[in-house]
NUMAR-456973 format. One record per residue (C-alpha): x, y, z negated. Coordinates in pm, whole numbers, plus 50000, padded with zeros to 5 digits. Example, Ala and Ser with C-alpha at 12.3 -4.5 7.8 and 13.67 -1.06 7.14 Angstrom:
NUMAR-456973
<loba><x>51230</x><y>49550</y><z>49220</z></loba>
<loba><x>51367</x><y>49894</y><z>49286</z></loba>
This chain:
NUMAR-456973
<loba><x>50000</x><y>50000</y><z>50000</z></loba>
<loba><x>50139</x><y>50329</y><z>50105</z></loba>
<loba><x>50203</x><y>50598</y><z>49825</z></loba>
<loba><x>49934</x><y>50850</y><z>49914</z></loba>
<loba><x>49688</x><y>50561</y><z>49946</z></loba>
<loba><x>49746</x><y>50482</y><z>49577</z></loba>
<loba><x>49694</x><y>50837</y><z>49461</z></loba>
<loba><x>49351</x><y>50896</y><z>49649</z></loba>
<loba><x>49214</x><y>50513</y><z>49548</z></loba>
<loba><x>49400</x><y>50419</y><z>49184</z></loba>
<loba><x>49207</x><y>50582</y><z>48869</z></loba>
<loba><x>48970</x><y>50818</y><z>49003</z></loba>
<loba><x>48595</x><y>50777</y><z>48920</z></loba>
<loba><x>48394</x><y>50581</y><z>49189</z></loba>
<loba><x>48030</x><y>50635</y><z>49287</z></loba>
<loba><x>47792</x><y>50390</y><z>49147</z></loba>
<loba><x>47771</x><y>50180</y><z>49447</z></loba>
<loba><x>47955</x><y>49863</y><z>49395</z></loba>
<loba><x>47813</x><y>49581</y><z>49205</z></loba>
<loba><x>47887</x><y>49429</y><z>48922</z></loba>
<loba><x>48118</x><y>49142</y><z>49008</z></loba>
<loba><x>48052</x><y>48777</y><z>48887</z></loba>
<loba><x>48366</x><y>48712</y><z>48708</z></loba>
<loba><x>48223</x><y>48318</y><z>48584</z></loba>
<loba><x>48239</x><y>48250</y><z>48964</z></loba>
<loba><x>48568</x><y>48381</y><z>49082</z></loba>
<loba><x>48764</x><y>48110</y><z>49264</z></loba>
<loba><x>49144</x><y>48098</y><z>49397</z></loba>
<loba><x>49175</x><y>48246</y><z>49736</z></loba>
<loba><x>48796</x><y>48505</y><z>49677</z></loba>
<loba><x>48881</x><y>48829</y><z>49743</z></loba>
<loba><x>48655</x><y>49014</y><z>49459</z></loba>
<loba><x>48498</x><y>49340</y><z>49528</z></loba>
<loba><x>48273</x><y>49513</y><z>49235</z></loba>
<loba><x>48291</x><y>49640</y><z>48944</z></loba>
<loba><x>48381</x><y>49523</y><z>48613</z></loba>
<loba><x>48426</x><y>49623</y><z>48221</z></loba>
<loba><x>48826</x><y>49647</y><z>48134</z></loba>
<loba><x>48834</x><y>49471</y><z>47827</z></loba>
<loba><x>49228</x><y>49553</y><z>47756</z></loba>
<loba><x>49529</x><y>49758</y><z>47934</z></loba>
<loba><x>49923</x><y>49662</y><z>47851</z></loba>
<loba><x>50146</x><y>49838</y><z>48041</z></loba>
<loba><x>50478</x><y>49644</y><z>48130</z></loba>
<loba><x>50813</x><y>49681</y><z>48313</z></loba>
<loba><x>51013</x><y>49487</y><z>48567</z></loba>
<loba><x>51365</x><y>49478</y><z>48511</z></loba>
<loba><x>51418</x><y>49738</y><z>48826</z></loba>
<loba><x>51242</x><y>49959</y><z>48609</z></loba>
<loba><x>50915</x><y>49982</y><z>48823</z></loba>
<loba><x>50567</x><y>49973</y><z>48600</z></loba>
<loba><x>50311</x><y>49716</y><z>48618</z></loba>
<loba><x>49985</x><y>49703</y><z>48447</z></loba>
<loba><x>49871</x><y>49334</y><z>48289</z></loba>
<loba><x>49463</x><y>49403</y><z>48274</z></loba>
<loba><x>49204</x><y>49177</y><z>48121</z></loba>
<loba><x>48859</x><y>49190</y><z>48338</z></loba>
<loba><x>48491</x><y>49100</y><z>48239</z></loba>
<loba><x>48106</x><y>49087</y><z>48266</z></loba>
<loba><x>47856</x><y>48905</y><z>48089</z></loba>
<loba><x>47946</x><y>48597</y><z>48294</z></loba>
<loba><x>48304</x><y>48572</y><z>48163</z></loba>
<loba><x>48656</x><y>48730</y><z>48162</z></loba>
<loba><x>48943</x><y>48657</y><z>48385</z></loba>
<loba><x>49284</x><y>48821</y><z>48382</z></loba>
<loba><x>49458</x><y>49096</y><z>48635</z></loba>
<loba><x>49773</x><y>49206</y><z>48706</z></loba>
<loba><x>49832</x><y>49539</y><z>48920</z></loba>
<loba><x>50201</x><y>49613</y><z>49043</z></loba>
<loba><x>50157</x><y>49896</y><z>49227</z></loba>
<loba><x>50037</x><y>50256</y><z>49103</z></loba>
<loba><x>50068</x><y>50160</y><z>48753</z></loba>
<loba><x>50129</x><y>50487</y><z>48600</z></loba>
<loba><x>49822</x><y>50673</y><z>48772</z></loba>
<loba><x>49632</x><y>50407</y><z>48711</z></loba>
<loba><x>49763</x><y>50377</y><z>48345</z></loba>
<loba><x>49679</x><y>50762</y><z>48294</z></loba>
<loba><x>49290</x><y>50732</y><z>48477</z></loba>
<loba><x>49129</x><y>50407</y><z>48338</z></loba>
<loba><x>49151</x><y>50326</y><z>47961</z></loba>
<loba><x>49029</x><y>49955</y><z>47759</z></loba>
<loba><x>48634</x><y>49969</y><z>47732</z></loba>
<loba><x>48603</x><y>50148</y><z>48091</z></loba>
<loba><x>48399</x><y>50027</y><z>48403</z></loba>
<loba><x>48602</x><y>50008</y><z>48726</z></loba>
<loba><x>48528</x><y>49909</y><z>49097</z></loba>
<loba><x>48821</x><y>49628</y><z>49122</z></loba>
<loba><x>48927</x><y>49483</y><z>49507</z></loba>
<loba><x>49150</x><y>49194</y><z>49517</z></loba>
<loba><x>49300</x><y>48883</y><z>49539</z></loba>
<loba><x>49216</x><y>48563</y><z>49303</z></loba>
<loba><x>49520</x><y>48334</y><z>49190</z></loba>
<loba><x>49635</x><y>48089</y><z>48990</z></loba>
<loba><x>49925</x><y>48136</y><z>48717</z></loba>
<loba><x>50017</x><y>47931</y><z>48558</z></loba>
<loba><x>49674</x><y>47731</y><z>48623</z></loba>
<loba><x>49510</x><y>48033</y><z>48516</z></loba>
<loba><x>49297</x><y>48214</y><z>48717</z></loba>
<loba><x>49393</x><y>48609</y><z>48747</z></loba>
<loba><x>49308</x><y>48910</y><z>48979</z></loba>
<loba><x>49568</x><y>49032</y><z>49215</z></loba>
<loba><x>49475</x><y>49375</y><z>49205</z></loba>
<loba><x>49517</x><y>49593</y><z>49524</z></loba>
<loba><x>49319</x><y>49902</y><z>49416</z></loba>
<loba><x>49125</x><y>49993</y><z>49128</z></loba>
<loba><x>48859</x><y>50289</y><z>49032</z></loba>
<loba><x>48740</x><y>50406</y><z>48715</z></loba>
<loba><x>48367</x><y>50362</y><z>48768</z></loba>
<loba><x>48091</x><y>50626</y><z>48650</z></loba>
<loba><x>47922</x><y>50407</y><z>48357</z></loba>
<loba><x>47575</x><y>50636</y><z>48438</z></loba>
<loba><x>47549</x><y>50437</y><z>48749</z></loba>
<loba><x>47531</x><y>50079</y><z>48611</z></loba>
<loba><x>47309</x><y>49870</y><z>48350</z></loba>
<loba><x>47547</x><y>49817</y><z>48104</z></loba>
<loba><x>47364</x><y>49493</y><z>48038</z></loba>
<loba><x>47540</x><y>49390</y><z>48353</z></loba>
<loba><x>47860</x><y>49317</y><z>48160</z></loba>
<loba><x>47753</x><y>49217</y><z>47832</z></loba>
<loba><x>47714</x><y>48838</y><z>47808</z></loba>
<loba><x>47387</x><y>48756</y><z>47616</z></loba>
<loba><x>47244</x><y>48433</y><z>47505</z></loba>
<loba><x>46978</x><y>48185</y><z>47704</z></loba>
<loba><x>46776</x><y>48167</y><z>47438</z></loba>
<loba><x>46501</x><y>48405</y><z>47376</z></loba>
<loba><x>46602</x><y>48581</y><z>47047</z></loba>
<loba><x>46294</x><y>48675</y><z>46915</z></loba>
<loba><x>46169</x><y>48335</y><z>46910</z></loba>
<loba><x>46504</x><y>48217</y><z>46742</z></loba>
<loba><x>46471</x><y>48464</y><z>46479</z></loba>
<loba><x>46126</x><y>48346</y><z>46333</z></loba>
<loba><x>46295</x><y>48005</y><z>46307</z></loba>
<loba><x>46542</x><y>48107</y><z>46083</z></loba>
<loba><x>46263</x><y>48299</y><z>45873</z></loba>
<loba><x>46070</x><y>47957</y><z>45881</z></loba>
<loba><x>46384</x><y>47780</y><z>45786</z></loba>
<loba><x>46457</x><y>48030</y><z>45473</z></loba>
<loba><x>46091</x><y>48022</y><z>45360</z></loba>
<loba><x>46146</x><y>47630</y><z>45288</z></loba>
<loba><x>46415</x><y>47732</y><z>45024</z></loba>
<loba><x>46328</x><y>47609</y><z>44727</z></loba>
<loba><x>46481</x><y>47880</y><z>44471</z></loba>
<loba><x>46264</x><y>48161</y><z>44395</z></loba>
<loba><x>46553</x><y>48399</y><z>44331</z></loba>
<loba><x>46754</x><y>48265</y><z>44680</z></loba>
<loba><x>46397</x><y>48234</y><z>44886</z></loba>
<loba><x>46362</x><y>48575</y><z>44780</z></loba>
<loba><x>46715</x><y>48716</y><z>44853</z></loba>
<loba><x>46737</x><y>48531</y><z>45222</z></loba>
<loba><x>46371</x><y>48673</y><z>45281</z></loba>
<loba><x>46459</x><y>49003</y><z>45193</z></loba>
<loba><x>46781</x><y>49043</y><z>45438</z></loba>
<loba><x>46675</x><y>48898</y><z>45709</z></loba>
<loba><x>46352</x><y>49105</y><z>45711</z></loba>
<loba><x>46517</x><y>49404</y><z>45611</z></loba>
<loba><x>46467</x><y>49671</y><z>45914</z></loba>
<loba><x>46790</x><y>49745</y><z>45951</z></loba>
<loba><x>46965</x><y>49416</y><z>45941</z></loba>
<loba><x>46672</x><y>49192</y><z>46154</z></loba>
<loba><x>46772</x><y>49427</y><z>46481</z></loba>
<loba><x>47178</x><y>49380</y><z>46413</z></loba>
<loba><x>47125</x><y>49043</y><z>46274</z></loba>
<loba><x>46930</x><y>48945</y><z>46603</z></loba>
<loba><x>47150</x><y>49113</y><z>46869</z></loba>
<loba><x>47498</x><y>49010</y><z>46717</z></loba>
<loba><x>47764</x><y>48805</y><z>46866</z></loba>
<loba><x>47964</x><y>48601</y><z>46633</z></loba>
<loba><x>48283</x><y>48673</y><z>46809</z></loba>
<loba><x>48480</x><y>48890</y><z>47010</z></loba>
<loba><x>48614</x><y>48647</y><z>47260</z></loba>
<loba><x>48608</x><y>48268</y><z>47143</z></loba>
<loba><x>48259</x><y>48120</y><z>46999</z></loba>
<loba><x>47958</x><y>48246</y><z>47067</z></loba>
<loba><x>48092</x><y>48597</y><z>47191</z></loba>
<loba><x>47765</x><y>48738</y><z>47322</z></loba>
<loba><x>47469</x><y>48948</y><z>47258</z></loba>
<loba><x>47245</x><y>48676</y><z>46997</z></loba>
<loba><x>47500</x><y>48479</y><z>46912</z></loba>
<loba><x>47543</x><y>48481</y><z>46600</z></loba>
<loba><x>47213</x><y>48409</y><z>46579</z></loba>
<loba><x>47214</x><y>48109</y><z>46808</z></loba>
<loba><x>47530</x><y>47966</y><z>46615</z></loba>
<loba><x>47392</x><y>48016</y><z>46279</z></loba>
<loba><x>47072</x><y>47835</y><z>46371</z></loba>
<loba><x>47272</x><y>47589</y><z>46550</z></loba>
<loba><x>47435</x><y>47511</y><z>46230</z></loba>
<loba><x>47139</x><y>47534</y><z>46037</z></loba>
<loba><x>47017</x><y>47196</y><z>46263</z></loba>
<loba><x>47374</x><y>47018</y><z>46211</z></loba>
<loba><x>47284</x><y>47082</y><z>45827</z></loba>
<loba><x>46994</x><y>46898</y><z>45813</z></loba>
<loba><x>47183</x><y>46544</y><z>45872</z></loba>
<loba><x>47421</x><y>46621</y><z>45636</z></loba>
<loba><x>47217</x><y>46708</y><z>45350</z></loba>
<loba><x>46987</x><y>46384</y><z>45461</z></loba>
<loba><x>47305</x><y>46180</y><z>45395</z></loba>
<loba><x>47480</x><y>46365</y><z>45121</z></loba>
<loba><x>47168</x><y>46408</y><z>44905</z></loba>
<loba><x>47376</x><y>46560</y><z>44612</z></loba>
<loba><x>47454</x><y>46877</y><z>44817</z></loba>
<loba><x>47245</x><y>47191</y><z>44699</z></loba>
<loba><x>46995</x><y>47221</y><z>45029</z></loba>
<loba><x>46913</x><y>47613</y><z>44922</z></loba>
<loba><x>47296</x><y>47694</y><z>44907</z></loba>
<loba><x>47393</x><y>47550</y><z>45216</z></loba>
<loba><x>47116</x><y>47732</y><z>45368</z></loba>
<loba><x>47219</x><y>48053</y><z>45228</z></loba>
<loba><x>47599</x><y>47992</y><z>45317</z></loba>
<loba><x>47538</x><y>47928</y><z>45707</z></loba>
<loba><x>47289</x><y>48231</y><z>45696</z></loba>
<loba><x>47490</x><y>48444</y><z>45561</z></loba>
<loba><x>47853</x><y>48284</y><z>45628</z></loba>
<loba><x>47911</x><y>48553</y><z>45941</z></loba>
<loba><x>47667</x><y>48844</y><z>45842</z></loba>
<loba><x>47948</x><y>49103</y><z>45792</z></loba>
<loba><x>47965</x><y>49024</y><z>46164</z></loba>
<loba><x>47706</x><y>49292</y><z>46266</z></loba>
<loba><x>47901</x><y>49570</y><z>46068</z></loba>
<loba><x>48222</x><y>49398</y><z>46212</z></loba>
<loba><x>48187</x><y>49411</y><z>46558</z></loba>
<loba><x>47990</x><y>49673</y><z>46772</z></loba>
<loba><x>47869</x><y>49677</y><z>47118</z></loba>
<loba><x>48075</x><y>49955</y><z>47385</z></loba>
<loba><x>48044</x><y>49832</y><z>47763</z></loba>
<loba><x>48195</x><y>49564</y><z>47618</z></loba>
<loba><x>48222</x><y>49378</y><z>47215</z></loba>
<loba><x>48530</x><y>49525</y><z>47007</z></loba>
<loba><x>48582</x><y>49571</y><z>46629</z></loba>
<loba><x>48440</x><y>49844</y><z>46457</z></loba>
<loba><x>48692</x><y>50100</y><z>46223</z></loba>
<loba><x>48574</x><y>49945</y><z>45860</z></loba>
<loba><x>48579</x><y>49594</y><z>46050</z></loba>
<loba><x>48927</x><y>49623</y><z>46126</z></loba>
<loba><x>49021</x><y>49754</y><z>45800</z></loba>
<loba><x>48785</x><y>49487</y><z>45570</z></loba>
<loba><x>48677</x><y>49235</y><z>45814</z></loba>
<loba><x>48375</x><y>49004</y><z>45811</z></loba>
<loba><x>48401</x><y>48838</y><z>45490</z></loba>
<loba><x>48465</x><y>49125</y><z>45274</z></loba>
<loba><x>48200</x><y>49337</y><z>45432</z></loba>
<loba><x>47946</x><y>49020</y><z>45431</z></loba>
<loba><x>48013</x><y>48977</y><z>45063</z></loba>
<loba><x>47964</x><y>49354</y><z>45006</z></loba>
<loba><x>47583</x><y>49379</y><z>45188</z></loba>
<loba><x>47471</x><y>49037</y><z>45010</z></loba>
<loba><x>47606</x><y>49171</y><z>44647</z></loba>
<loba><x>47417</x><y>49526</y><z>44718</z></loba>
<loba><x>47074</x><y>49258</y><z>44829</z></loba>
<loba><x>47141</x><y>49050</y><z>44533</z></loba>
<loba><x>47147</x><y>49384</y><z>44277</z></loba>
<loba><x>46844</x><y>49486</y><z>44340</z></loba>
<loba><x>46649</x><y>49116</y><z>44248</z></loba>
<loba><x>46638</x><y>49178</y><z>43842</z></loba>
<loba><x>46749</x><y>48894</y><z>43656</z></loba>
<loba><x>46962</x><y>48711</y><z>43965</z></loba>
<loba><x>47191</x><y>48443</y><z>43763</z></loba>
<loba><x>47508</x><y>48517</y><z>43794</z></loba>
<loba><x>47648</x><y>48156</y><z>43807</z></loba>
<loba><x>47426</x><y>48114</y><z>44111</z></loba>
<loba><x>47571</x><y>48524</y><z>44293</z></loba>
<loba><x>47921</x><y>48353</y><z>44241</z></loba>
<loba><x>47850</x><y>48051</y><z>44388</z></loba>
<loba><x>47677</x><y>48186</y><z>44705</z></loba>
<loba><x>47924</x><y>48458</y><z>44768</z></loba>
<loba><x>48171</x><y>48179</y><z>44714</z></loba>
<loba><x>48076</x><y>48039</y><z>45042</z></loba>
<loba><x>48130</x><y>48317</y><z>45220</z></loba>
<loba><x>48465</x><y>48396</y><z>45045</z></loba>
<loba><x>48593</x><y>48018</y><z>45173</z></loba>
<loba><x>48400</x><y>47934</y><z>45493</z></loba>
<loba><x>48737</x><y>48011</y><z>45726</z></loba>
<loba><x>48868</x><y>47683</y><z>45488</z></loba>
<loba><x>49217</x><y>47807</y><z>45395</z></loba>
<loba><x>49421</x><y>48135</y><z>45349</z></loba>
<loba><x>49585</x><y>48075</y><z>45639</z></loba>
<loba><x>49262</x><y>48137</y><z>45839</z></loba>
<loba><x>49184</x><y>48422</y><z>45672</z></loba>
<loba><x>48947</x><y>48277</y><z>45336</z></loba>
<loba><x>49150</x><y>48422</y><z>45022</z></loba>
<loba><x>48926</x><y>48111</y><z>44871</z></loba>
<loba><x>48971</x><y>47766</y><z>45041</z></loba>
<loba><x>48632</x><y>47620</y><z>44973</z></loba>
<loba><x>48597</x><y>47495</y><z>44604</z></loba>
<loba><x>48232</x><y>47379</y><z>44594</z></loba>
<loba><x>48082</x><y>47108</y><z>44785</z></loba>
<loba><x>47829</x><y>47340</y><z>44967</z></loba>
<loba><x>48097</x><y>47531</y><z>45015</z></loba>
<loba><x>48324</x><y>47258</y><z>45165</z></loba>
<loba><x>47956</x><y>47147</y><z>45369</z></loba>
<loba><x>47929</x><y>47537</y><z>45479</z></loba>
<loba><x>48296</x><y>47513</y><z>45612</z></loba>
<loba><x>48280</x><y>47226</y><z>45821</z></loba>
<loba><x>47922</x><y>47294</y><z>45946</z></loba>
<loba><x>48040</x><y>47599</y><z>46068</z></loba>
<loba><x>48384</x><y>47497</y><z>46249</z></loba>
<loba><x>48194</x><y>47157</y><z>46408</z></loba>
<loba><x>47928</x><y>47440</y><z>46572</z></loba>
<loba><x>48180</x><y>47705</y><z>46645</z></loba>
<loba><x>48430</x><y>47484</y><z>46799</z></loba>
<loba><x>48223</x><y>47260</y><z>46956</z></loba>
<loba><x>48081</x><y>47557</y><z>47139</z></loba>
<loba><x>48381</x><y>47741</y><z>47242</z></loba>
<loba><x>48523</x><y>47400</y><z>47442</z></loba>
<loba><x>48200</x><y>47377</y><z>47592</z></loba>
<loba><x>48199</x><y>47758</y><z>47757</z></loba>
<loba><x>48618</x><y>47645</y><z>47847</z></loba>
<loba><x>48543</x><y>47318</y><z>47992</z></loba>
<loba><x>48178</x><y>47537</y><z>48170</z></loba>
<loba><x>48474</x><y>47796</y><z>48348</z></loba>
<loba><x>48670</x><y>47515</y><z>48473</z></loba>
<loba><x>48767</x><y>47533</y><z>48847</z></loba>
<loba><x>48497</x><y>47255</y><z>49009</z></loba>
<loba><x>48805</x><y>47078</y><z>49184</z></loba>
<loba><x>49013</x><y>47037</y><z>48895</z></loba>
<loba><x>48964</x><y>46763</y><z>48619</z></loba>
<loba><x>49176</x><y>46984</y><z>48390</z></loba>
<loba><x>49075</x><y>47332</y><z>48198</z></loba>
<loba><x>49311</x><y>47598</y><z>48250</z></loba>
<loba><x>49536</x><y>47624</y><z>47937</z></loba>
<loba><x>49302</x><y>47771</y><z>47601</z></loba>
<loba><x>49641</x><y>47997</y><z>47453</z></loba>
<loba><x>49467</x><y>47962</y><z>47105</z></loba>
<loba><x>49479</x><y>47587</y><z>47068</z></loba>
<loba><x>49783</x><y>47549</y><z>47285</z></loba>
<loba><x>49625</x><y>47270</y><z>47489</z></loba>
<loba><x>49376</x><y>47190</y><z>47860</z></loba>
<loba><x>49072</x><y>46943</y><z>47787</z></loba>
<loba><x>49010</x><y>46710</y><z>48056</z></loba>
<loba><x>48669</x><y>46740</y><z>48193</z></loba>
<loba><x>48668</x><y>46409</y><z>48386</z></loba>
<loba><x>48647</x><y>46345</y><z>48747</z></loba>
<loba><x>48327</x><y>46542</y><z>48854</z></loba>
<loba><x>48243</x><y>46254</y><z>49144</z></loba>
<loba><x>48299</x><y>46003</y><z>48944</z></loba>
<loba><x>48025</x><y>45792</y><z>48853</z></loba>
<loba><x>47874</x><y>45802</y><z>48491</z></loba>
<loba><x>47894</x><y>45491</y><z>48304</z></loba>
């Protein structure tokens, strides 16, 4: 690309006339053209000294990375993380990972588009969810923990951010109602345990997987795109989940105290160790059931969106960085058995 072409087509806004891409569907050798949400922005340098940009690309369909080598800086000065822009390129594989080669790229006016366009929501419809859990709550047993549960997740300003959440930024669940969706996902997985473990406290565990992630909706907040809020990055989930069921749990008069510990207990441990990020490992068993519950759903989920993505003629996932490993997804003419 010729140097004045970069400075009249890298960074500057673009009309709302592109559409938003399908990122989900992107295959080696495509040659996307729409518009996407840039979910992050490093800038890097080859040892010649020339800039490159590394970009990370998305819609509600999925995310894909992007490298740019040419017109870095304007484009490094124009288009910042949580922007749209109209993307044209190439898809490749590196390192059996899919990624954009990016030969121009336009910050895109954000009046133009639906911004539901790139934020990935759940199948499920989310109102019906929601009275589930309320049905599922009102079967608790304990009038001071039927009343608690009842009283959060009808509250009117926790049912909308409750609802709407995701549970993540990028791994499980990371879309608009899913936290939701995972929670009552978890709530079913529950149900077998507790029929085969009839010691466990039914009302707790109920209580823990409600409210196990609820920091998450004062955690993370919705741009074009899901990020961390300020007082999420500074206290995270647990703390600030803790925080909103202590203030709930002040105002019931005469709340036992053994019973405030023990709930907020599996909140404090459901991450399992201090190395995950629980300053309590999980020292209860409906804290230990709470735990496992939740990392059976969660990861359970997140292999099944990676193994979803895969490219249709390979067996093999691209690599997942977090767990350091590709899951086989079989050959897909193979026969079933």
């Amino acid at each position: 690309m010729a140097a004045d072409d970069r400075k009249g087509g890298m960074g500057r806004v673009h009309a709302p006339q592109a559409q938003a891409l399908r990122v989900a569907e992107l295959e080696p050798g495509m040659r996307p053209d729409g518009v996407v949400v840039v979910k992050k922005k490093v800038r890097r340098e080859q040892p010649n000294g020339n800039r490159y940009l590394l970009l990370q690309l998305g819609d509600r369909s999925g995310q894909i990375n992007a490298i740019l080598w040419h017109g870095a800086d304007i484009v490094d000065a124009e288009i910042d993380a949580g922007d749209l822009a109209h993307v044209r390129g190439e898809v490749q594989l590196y390192q059996n990972v899919r990624q954009i080669k990016v030969q121009r790229i336009d910050r895109a006016d954000p009046s133009g588009y639906d911004l539901s366009e790139f934020l990935p929501s759940s199948a499920h419809d989310l109102d019906v969810l929601y009275e589930r859990l309320l049905d599922i709550v009102d079967s608790v047993e304990s009038p001071h923990l039927k009343r608690l549960y009842g009283e959060i997740l009808r509250d009117p300003e926790v049912r909308p951010r409750y609802q709407c959440a995701p549970a993540g930024k990028g791994w499980h669940h990371a879309y608009v109602g899913g936290l939701l969706e995972h929670v009552v996902s978890s709530l079913d997985l529950a149900e077998v345990l507790i029929r085969n473990y009839p010691t466990i406290d039914r009302d707790l565990v109920i209580g823990g997987l409600v409210l196990h992630d609820i920091g998450k909706i004062e955690e993370l907040v919705f741009k074009s795109y899901i990020e961390y809020s300020t007082p999420g990055r500074l206290l995270g989930h647990l703390v600030q989940g803790c925080l909103l069921v202590s203030r709930f749990i002040d105002r019931i008069e005469g709340f036992p105290e053994d019973l405030r510990v023990r709930l907020l207990h599996t909140i404090v441990g459901h991450h399992g160790s201090p190395e995950r990020g629980s300053p309590k490992p999980p020292m209860t068993l409906e804290a230990v059931a709470v735990h496992l519950l939740d990392h059976l759903d969660s990861q359970t989920q997140a292999i099944e969106q990676v193994v979803s993505r895969a490219n249709s003629d390979d067996p093999w996932t691209e690599n997942v960085k977090l767990l350091n490993r590709q899951f086989y997804r079989g050959e897909q003419d193979a026969s079933p058995r």
